[in-house]
FILO-682517 format. One line per field, with one value per residue (C-alpha): y, x negated, z negated; residue number from 1. Coordinates in nm, 2 decimals. Each point is the difference from the previous one (the first is absolute). Example, Ala and Ser with C-alpha at 12.3 -4.5 7.8 and 13.67 -1.06 7.14 Angstrom:
% FILO-682517
yy c(-0.45:0.34)
xx c(-1.23:-0.14)
zz c(-0.78:0.07)
num c(1:2)
This chain:
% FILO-682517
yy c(6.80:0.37:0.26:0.22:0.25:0.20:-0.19:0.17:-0.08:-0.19:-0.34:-0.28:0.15:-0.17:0.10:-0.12:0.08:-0.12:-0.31:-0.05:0.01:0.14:0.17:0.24:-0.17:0.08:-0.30:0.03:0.02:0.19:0.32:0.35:0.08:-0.25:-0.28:-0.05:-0.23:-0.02:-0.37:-0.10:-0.26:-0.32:-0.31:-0.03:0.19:0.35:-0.01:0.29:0.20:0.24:0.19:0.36:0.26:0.40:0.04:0.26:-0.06:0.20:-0.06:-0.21:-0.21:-0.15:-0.03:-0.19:-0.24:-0.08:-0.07:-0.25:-0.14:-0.04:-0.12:-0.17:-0.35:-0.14:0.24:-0.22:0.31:-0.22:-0.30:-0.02:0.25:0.20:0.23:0.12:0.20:0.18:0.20:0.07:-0.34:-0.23:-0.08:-0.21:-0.13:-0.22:-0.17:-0.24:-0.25:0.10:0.23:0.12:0.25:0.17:0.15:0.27:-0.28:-0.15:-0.34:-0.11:-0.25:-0.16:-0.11:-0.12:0.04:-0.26:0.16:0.30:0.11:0.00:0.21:0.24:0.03:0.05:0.30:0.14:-0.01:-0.01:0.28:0.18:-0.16:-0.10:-0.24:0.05:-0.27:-0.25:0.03:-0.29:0.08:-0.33:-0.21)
xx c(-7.30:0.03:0.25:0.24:0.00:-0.25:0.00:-0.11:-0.34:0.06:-0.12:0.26:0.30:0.21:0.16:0.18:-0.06:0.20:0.11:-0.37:-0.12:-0.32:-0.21:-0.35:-0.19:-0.40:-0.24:-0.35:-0.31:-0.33:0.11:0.01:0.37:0.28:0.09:0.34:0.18:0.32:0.16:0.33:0.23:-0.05:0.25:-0.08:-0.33:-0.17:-0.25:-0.27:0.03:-0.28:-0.22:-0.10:-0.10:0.06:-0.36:0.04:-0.03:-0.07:0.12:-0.33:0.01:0.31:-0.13:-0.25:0.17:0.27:-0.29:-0.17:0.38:0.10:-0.34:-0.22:0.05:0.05:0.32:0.33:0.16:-0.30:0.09:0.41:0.26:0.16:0.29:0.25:0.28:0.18:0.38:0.23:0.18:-0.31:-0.37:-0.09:-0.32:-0.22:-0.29:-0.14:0.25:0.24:0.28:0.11:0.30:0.09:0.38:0.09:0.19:-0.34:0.10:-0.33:0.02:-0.28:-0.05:-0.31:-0.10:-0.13:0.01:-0.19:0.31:0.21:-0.28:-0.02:0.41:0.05:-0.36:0.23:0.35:-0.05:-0.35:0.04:-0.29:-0.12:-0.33:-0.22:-0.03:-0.26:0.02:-0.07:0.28:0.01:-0.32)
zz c(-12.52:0.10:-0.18:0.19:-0.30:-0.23:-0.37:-0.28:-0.15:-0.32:-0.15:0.01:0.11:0.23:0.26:0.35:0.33:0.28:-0.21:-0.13:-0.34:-0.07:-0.30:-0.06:-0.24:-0.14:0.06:-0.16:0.19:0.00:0.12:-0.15:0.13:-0.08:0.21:0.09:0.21:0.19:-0.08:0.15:-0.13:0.19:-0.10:-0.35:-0.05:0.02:0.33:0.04:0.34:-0.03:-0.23:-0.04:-0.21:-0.02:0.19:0.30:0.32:0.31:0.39:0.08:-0.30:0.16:0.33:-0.12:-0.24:0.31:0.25:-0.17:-0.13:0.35:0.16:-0.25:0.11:-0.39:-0.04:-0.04:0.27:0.30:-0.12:0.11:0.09:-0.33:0.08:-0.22:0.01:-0.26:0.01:-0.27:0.01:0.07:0.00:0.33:-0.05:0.29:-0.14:0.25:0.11:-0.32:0.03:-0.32:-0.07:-0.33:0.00:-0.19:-0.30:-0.02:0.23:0.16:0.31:0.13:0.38:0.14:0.36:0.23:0.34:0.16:0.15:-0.28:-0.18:0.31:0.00:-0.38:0.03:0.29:-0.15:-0.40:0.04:0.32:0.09:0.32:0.04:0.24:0.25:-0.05:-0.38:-0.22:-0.29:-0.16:-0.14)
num c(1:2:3:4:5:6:7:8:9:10:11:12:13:14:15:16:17:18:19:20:21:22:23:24:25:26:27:28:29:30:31:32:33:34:35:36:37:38:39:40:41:42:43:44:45:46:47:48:49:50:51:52:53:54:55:56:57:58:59:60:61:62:63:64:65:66:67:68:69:70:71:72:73:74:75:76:77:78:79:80:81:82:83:84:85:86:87:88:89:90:91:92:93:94:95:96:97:98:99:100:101:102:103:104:105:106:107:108:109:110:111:112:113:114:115:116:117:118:119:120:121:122:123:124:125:126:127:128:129:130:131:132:133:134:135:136:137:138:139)
């Protein structure tokens, strides 16, 4: 789930975000820098959303990490069509044929998708998205 604002970097704190609980927390692992993760409240348990650590990196570290993200044919972002969304009073998230939105109270609905059209209509009205013609969106 993405943030719309900076959070400060302390261990399990919570805070909200558009409606959206979520924590920092330290995980061990094998590294010399901490580990931390970003969790976010999910129905009645803590889920992880990604890991880092305080390790700089340049421009081209970046680059790299998004090219094989968004080509390497095991990466979940090949495998079906992820988009979110996030403004101050909700977090619109489309994850293959579920459409998930997050309001601002913290109310979740939940509406899966079972037509290309209706996928292309809610990437054009809901994203600003238009799909390219001849695009498989739904697998």
């Amino acid at each position: 789930m993405a943030l719309l604002e900076p959070v400060p970097l302390t261990a399990g704190v919570e805070f909200t975000d558009a409606g959206r609980r979520h924590r920092l927390v330290h995980v061990p692992h094998d590294g010399p820098l901490e580990m931390w993760v970003l969790e976010a409240y999910h129905g009645d348990s803590w889920e992880g959303q990604y890991a880092f650590t305080l390790e700089p990196f340049e421009e081209p570290d970046f680059e790299v990490i998004n090219w094989h993200i968004g080509t390497n044919p095991r990466s979940p972002f090949t495998q079906r069509l992820y988009v979110q969304r996030v403004t101050p009073d909700r977090h619109l998230l489309l994850n293959g044929r579920v459409l998930t939105e997050t309001r601002a109270d913290g109310t979740v609905t939940e509406l899966e998708i079972a037509e290309e059209t209706e996928v292309r209509r809610i990437l054009d009205e809901e994203f600003g998205i238009t799909a390219p013609d001849g695009a498989t969106l739904l697998t």
